[in-house]
OpenMM code with the backbone's topology and positions (N, CA, C; nanometers):
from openmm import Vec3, app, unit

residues = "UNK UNK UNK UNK UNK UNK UNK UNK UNK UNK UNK UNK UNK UNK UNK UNK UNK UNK UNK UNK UNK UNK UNK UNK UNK UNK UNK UNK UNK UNK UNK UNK UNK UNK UNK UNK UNK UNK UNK UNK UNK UNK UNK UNK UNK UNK UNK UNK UNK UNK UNK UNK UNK UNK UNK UNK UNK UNK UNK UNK UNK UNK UNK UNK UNK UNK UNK UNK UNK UNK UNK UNK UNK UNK UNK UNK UNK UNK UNK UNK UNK UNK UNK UNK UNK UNK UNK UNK UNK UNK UNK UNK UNK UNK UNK UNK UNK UNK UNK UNK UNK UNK UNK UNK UNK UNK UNK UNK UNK UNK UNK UNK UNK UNK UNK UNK UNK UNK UNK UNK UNK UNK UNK UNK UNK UNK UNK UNK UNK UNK UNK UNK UNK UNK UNK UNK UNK UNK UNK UNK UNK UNK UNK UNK UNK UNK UNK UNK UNK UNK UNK UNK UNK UNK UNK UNK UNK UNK UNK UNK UNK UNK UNK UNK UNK".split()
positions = [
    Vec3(0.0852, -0.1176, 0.0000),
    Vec3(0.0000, 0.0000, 0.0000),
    Vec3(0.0900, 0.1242, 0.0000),
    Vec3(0.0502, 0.2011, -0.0897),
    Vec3(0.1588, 0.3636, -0.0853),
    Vec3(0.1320, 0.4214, 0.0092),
    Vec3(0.1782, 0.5227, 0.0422),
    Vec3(0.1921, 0.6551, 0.1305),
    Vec3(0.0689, 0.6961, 0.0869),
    Vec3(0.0692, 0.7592, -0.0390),
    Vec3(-0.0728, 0.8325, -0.1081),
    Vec3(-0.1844, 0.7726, -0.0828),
    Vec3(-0.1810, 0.6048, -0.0986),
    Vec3(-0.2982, 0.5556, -0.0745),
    Vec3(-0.3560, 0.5568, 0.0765),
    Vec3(-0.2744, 0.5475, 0.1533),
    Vec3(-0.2583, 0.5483, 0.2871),
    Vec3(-0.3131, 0.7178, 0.3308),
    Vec3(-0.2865, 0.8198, 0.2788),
    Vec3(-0.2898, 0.9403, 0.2893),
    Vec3(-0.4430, 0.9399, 0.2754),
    Vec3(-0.4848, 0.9055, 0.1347),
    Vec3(-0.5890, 0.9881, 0.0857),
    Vec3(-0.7010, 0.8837, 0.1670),
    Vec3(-0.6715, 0.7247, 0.1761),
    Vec3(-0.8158, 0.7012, 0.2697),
    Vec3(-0.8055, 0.7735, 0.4254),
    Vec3(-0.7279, 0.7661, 0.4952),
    Vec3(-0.7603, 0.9062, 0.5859),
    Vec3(-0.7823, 1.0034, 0.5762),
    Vec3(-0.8071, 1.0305, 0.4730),
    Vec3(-0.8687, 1.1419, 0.4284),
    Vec3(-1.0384, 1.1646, 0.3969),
    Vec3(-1.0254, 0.9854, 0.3156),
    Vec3(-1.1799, 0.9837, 0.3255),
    Vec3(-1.2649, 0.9204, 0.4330),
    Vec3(-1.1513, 0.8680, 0.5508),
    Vec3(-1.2628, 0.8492, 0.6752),
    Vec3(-1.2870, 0.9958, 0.7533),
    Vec3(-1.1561, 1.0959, 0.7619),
    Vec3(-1.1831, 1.1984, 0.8090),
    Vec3(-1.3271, 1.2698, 0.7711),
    Vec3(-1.3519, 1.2527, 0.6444),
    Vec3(-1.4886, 1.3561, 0.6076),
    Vec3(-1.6004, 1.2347, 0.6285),
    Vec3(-1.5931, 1.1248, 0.5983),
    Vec3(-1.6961, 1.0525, 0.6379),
    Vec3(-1.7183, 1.0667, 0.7872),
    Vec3(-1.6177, 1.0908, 0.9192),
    Vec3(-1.6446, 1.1027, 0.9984),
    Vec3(-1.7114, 1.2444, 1.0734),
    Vec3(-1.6268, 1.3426, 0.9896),
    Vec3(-1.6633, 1.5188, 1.0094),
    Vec3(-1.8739, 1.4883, 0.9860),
    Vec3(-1.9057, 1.3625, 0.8732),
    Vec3(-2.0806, 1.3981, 0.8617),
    Vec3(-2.1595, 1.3146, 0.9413),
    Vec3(-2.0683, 1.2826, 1.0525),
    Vec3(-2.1304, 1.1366, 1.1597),
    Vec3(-2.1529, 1.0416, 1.0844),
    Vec3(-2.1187, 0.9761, 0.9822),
    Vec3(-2.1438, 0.8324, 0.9361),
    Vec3(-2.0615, 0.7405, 0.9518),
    Vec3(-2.1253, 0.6394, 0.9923),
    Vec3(-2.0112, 0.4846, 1.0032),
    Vec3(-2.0414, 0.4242, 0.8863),
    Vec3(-1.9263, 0.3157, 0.8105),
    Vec3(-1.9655, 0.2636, 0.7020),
    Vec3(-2.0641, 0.1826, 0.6618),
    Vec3(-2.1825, 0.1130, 0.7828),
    Vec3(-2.3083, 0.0821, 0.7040),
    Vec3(-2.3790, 0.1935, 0.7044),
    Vec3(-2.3947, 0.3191, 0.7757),
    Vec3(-2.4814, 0.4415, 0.7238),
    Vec3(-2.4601, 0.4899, 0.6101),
    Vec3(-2.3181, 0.4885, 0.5619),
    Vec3(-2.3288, 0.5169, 0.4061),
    Vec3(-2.3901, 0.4416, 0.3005),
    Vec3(-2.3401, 0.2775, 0.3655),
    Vec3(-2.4133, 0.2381, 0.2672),
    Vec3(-2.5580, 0.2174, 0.2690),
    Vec3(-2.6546, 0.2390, 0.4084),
    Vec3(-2.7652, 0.2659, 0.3892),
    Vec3(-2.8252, 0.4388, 0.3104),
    Vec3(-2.7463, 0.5144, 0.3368),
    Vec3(-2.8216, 0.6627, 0.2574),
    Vec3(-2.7571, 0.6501, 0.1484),
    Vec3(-2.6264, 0.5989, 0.0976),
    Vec3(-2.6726, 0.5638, -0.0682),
    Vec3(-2.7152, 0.4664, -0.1311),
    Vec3(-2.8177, 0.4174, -0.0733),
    Vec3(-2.9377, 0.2890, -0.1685),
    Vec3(-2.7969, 0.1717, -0.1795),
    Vec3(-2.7196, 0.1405, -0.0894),
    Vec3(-2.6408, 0.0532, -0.1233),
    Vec3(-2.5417, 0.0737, -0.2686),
    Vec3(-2.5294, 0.1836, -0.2693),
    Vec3(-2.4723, 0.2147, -0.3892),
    Vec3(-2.2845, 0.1750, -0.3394),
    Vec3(-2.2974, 0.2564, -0.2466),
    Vec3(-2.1698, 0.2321, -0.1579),
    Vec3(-2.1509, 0.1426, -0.0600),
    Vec3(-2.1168, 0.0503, -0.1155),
    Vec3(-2.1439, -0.0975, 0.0363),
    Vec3(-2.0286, -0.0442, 0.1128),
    Vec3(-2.0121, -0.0792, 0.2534),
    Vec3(-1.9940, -0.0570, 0.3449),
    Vec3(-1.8098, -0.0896, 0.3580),
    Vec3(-1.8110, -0.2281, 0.2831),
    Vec3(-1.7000, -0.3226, 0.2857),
    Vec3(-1.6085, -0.2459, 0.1580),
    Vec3(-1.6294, -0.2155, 0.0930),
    Vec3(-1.6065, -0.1099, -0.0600),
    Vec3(-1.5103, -0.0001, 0.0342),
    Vec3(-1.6464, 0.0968, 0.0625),
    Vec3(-1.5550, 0.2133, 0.1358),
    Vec3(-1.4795, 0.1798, 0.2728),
    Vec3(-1.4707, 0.0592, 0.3633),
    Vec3(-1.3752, 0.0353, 0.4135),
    Vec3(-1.2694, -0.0158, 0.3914),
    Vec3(-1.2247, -0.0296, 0.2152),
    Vec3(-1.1297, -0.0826, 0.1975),
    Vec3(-1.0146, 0.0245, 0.1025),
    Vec3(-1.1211, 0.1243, 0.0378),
    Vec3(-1.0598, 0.2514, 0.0331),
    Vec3(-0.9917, 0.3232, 0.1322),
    Vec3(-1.0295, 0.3615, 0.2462),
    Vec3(-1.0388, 0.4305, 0.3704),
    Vec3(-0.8723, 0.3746, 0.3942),
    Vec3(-0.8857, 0.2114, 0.4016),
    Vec3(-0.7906, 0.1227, 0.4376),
    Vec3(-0.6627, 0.1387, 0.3409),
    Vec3(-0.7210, 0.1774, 0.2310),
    Vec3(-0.6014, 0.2072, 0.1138),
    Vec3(-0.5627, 0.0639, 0.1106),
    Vec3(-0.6187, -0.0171, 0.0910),
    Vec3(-0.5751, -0.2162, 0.0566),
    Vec3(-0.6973, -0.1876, -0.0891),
    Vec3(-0.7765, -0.0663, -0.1093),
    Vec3(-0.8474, -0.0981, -0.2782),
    Vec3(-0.8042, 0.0334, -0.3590),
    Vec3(-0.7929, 0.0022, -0.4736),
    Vec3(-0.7602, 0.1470, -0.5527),
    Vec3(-0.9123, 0.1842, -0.5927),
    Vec3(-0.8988, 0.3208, -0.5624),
    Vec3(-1.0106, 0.3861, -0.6404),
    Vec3(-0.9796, 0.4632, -0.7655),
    Vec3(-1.0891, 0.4358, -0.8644),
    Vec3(-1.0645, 0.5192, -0.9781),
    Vec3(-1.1050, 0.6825, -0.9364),
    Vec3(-1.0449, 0.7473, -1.0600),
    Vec3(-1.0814, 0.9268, -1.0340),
    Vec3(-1.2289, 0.9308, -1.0334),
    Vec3(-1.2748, 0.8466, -1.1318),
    Vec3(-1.4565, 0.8487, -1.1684),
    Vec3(-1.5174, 0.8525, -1.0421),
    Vec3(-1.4925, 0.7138, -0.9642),
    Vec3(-1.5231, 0.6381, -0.8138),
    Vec3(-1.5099, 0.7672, -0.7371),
    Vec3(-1.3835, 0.8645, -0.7178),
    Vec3(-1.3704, 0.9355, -0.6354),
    Vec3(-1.4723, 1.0465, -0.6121),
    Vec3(-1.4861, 1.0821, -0.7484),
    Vec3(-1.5602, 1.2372, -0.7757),
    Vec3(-1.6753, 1.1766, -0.7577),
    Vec3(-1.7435, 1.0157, -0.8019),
    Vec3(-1.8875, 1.0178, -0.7207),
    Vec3(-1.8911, 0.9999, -0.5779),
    Vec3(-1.7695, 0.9786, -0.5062),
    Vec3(-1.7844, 0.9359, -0.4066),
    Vec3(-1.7771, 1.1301, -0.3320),
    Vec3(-1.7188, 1.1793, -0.3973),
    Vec3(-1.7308, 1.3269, -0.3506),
    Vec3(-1.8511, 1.4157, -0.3258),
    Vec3(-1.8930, 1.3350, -0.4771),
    Vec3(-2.0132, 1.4341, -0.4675),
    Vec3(-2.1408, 1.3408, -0.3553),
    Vec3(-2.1256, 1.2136, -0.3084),
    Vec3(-2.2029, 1.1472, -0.2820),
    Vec3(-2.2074, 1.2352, -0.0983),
    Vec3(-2.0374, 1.2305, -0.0747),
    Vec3(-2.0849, 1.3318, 0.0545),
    Vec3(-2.1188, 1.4996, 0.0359),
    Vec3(-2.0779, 1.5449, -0.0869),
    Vec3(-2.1422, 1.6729, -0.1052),
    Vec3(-2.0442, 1.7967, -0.0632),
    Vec3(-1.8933, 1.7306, -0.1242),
    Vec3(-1.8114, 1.8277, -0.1455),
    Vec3(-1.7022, 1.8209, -0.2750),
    Vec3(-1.6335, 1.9355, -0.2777),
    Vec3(-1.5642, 1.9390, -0.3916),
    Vec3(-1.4810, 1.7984, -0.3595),
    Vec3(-1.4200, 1.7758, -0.4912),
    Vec3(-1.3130, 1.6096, -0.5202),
    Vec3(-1.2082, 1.6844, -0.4482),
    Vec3(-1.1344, 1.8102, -0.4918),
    Vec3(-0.9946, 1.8711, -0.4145),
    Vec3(-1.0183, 1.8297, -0.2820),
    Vec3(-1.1432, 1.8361, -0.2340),
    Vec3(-1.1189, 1.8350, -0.0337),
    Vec3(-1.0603, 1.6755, -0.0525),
    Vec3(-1.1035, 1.6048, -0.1343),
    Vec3(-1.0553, 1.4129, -0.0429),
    Vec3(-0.9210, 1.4293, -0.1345),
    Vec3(-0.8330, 1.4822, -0.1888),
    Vec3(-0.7159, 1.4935, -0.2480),
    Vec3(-0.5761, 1.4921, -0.1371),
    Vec3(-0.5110, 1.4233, -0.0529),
    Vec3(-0.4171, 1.4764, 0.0204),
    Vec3(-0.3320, 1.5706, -0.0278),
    Vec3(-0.2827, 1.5536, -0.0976),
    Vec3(-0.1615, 1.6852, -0.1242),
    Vec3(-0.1972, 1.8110, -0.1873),
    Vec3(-0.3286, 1.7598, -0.2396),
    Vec3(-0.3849, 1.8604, -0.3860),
    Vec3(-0.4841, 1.9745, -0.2335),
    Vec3(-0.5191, 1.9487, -0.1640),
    Vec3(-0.6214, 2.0487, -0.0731),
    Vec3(-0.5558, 2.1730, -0.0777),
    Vec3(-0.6424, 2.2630, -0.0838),
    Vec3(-0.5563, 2.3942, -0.0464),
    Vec3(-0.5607, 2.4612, 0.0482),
    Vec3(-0.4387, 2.5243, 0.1199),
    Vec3(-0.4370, 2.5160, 0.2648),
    Vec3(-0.5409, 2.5995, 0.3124),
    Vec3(-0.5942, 2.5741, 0.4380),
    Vec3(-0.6632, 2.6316, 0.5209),
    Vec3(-0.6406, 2.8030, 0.5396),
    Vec3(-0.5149, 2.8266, 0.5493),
    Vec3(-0.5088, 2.9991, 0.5465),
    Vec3(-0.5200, 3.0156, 0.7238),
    Vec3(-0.4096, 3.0786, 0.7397),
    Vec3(-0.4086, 3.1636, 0.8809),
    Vec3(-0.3607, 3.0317, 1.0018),
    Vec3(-0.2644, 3.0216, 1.0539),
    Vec3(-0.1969, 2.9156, 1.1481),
    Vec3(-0.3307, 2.9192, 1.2891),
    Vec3(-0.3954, 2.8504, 1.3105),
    Vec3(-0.4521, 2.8721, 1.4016),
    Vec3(-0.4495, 2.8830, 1.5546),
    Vec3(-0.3489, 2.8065, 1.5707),
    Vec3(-0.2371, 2.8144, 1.7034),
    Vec3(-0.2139, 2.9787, 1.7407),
    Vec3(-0.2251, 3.0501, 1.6193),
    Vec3(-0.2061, 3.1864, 1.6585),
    Vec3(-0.2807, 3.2749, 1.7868),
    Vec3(-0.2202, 3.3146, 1.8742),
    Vec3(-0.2894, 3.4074, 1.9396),
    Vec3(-0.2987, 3.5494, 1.9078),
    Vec3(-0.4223, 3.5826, 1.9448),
    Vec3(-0.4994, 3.7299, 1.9613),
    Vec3(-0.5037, 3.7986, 2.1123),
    Vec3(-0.4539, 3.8606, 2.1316),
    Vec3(-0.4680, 3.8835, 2.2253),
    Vec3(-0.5921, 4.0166, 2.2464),
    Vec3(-0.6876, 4.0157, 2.2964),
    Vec3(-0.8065, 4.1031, 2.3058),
    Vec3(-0.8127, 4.1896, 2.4410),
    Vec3(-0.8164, 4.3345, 2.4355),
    Vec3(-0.8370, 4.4247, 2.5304),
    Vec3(-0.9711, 4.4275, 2.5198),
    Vec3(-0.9847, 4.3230, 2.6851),
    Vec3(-1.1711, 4.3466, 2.7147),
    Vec3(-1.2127, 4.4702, 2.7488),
    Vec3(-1.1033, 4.5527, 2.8710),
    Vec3(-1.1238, 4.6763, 2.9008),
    Vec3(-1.2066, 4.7844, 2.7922),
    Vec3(-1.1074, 4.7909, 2.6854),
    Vec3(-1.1085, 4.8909, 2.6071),
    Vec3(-1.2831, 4.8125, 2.5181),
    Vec3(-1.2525, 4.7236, 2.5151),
    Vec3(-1.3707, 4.6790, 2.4885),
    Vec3(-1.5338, 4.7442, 2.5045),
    Vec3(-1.4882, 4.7097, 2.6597),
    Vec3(-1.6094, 4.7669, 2.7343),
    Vec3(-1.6394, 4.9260, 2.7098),
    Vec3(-1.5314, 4.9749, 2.7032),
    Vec3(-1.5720, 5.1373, 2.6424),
    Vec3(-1.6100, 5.1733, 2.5127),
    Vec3(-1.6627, 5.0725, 2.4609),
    Vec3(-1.7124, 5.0897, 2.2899),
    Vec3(-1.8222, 5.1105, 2.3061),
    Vec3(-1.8879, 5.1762, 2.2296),
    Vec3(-2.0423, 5.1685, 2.2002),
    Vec3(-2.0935, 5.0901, 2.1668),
    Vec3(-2.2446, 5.0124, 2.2181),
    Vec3(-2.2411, 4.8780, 2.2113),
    Vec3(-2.3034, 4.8524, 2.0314),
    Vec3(-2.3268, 4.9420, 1.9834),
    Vec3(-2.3618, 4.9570, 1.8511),
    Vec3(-2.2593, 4.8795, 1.7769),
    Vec3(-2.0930, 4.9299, 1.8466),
    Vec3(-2.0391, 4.9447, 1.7038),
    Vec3(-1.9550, 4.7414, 1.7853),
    Vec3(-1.9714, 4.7226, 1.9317),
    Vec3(-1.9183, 4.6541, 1.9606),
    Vec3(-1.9938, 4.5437, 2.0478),
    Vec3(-2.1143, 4.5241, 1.9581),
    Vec3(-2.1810, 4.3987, 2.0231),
    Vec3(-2.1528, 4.2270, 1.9726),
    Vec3(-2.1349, 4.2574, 1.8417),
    Vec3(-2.0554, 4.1152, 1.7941),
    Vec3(-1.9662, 4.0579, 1.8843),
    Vec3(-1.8769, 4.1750, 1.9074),
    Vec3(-1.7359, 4.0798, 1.9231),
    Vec3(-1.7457, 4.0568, 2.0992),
    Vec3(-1.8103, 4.1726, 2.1452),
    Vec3(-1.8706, 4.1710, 2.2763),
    Vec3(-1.9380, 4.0101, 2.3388),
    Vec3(-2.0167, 3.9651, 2.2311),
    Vec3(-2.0945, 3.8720, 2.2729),
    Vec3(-2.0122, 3.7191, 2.2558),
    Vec3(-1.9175, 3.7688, 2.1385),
    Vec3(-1.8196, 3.6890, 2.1153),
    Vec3(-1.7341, 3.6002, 2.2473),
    Vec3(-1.6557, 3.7189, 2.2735),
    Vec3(-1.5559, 3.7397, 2.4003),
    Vec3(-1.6049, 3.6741, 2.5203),
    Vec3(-1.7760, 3.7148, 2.5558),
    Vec3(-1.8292, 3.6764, 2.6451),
    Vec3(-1.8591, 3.5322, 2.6608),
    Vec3(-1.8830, 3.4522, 2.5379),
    Vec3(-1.8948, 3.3478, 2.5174),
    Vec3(-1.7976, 3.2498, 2.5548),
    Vec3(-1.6879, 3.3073, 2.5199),
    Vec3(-1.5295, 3.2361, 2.5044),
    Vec3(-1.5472, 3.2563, 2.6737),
    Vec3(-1.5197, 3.3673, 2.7470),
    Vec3(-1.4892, 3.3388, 2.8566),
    Vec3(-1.5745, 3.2402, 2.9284),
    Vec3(-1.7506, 3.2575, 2.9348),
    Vec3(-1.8139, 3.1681, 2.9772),
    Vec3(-1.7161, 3.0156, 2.9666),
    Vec3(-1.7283, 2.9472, 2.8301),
    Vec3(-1.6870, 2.8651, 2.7859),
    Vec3(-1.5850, 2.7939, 2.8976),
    Vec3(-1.4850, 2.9216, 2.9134),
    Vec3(-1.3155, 2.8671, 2.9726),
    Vec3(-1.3351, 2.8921, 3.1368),
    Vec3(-1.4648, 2.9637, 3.1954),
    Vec3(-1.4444, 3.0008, 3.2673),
    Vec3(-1.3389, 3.1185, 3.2957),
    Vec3(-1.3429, 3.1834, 3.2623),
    Vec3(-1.2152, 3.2932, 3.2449),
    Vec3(-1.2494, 3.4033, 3.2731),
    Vec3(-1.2608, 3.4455, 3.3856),
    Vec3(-1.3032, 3.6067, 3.3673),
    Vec3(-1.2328, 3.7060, 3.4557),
    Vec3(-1.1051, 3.7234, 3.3698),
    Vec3(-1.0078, 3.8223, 3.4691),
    Vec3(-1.0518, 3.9619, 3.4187),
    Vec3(-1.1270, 3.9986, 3.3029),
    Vec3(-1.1755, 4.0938, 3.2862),
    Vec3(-1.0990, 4.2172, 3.1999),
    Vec3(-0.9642, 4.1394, 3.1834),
    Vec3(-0.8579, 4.2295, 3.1508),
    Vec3(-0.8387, 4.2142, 3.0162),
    Vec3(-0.7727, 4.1251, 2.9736),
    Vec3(-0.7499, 4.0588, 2.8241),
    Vec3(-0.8365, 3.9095, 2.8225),
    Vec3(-0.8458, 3.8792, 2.6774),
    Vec3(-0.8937, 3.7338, 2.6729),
    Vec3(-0.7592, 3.6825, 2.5103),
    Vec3(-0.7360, 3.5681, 2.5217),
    Vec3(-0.6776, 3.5560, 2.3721),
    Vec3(-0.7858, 3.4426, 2.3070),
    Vec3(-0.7629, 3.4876, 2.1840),
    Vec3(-0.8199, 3.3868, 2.1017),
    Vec3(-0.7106, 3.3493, 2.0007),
    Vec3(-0.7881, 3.2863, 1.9164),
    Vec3(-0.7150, 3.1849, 1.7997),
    Vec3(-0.7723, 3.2901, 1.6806),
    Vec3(-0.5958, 3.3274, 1.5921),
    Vec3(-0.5937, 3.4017, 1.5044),
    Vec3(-0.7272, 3.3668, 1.4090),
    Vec3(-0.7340, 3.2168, 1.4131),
    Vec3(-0.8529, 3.1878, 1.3102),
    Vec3(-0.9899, 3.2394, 1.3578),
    Vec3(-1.0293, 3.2732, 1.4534),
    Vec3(-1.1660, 3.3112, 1.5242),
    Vec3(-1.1686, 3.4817, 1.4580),
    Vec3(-1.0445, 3.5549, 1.3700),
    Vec3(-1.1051, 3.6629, 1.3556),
    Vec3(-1.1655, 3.6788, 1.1976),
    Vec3(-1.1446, 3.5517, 1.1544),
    Vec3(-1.2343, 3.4763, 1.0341),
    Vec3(-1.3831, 3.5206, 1.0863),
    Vec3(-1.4094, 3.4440, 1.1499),
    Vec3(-1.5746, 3.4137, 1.2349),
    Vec3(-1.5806, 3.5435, 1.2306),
    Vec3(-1.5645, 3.6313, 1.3433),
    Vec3(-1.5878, 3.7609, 1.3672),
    Vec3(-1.6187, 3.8611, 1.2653),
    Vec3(-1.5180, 3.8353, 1.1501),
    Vec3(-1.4995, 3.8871, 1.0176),
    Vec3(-1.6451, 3.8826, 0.9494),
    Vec3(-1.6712, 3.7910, 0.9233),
    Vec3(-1.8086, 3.7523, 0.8577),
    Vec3(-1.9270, 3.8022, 0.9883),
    Vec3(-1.9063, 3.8383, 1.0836),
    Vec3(-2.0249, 3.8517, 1.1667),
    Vec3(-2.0342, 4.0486, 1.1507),
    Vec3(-1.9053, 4.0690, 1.1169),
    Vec3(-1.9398, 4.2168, 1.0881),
    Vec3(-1.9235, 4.2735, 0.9411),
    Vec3(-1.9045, 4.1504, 0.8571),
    Vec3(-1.9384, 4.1840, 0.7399),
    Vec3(-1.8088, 4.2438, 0.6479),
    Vec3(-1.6737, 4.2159, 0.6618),
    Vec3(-1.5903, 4.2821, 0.6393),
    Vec3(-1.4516, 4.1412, 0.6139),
    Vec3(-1.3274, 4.2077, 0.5553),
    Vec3(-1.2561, 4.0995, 0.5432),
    Vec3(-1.1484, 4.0893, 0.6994),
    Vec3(-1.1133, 3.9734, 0.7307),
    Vec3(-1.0560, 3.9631, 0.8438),
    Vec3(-0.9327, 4.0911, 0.8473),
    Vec3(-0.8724, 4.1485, 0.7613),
    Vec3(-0.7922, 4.2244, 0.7448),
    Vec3(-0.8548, 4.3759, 0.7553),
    Vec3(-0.9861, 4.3938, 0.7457),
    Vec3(-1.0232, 4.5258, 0.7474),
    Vec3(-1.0922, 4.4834, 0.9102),
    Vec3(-1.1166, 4.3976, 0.9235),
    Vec3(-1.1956, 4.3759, 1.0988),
    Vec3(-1.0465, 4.3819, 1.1692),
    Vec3(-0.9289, 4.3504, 1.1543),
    Vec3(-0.7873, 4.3571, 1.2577),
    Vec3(-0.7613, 4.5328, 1.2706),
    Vec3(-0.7952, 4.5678, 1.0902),
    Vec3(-0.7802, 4.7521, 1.1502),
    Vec3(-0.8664, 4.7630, 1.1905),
    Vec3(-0.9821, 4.7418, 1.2069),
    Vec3(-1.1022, 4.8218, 1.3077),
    Vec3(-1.0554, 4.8119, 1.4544),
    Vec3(-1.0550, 4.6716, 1.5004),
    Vec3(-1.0305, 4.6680, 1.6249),
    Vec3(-0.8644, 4.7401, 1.6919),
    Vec3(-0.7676, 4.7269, 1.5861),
    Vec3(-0.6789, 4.8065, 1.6240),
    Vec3(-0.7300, 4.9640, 1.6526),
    Vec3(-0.8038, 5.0500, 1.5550),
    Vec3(-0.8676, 5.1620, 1.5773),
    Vec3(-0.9388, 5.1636, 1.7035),
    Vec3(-0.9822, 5.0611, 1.7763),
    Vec3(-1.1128, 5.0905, 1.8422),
    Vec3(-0.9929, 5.0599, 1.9838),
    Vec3(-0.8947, 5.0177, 1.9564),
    Vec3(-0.8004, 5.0326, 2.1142),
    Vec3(-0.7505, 4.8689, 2.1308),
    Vec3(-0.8860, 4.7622, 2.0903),
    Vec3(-0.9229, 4.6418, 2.1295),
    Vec3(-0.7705, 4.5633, 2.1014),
    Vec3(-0.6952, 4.5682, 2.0049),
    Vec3(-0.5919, 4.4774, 1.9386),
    Vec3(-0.4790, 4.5946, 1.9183),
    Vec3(-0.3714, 4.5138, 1.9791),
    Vec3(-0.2608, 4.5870, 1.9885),
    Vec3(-0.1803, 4.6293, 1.8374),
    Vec3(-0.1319, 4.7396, 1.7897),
    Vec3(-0.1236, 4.7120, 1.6574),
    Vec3(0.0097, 4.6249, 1.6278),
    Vec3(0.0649, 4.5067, 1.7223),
    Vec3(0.1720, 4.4819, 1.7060),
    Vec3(0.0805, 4.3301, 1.6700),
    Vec3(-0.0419, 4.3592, 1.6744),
    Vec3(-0.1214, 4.2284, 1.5995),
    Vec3(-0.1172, 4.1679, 1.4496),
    Vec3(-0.0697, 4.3201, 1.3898),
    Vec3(-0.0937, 4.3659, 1.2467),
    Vec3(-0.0057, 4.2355, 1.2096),
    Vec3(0.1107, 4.2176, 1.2063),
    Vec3(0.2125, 4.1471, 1.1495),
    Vec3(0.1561, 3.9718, 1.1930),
    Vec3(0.1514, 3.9642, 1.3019),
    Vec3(0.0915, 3.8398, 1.3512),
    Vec3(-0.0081, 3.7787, 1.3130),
    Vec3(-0.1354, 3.8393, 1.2079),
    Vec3(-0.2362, 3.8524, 1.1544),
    Vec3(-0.1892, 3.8287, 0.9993),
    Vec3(-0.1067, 3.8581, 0.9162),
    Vec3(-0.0992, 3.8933, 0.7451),
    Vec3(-0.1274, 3.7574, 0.7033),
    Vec3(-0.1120, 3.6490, 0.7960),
    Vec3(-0.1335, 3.5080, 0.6578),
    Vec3(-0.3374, 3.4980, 0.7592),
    Vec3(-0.3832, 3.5617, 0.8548),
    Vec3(-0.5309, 3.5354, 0.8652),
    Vec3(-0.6206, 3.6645, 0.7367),
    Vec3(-0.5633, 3.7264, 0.7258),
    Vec3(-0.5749, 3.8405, 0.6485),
    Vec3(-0.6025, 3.8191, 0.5018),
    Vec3(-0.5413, 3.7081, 0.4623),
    Vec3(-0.5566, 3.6324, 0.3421),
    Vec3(-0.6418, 3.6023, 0.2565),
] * unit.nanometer
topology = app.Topology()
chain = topology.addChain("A")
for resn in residues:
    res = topology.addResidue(resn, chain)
    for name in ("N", "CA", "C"):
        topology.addAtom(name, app.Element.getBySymbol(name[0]), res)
């Protein structure tokens, strides 16, 4: 068995697993199209699949063929390990107009961690994705806002250019 083959069926149990299915649920929601023993032997990389096989098997979970590709995916964008570091303070002195998103955001996270020193919170560079789309803007124009608004230190700017992307 290759590397590749080995690669790409972890690849296709990963997304079979990301939609909660075990291999007789697939092969019950596709009419047995996909027996069970089939896609566990792909997965296993002990069967070759053709490109044809793949792209129906792509579209059968209902994403592009590139996502079950190992090498071919294209990267995710923005290291997520990254920290943010967030001034709740300055936070709190926003108008809640312009700072209820990220407000409710923050609040969440701390609930979550239990965390409430009240001072800073950090998040994961990738969470200013989320945020991004909640105020309608690209993660790179939401890092200058919050730098403007006090919230993000501008020594964020540089730490931010591959979430910015």
């Amino acid at each position: 068995m290759s590397d590749y083959a080995k690669a790409l069926g972890v690849r296709l149990r990963e997304i079979r697993n990301q939609q909660g299915l075990s291999l007789q649920a697939v092969e019950e929601k596709s009419g047995r199209r996909w027996k069970a023993v089939v896609v566990g032997s792909y997965e296993r990389g002990d069967r070759a699949i053709t490109v044809q096989k793949l792209a129906d098997l792509a579209g059968f979970y209902g994403i592009p063929i590139a996502e079950l590709l190992p090498d071919a995916r294209p990267p995710r964008g923005g290291d997520t390990a990254t920290k943010v570091i967030l001034d709740l303070e300055r936070l709190g002195e926003l108008p809640a107009d312009d700072a209820a998103p990220l407000a409710r955001f923050a609040a969440t996270i701390q609930s979550h961690r239990g965390d409430y020193n009240g001072r800073v919170l950090s998040i994961r560079g990738e969470d200013l994705r989320c945020l991004a789309v909640l105020y309608d803007v690209s993660p790179g124009e939401l890092t200058e806002q919050l730098i403007a608004w006090g919230v993000l230190s501008p020594d964020a700017r540089p730490a931010q250019q591959s979430v910015n992307a």
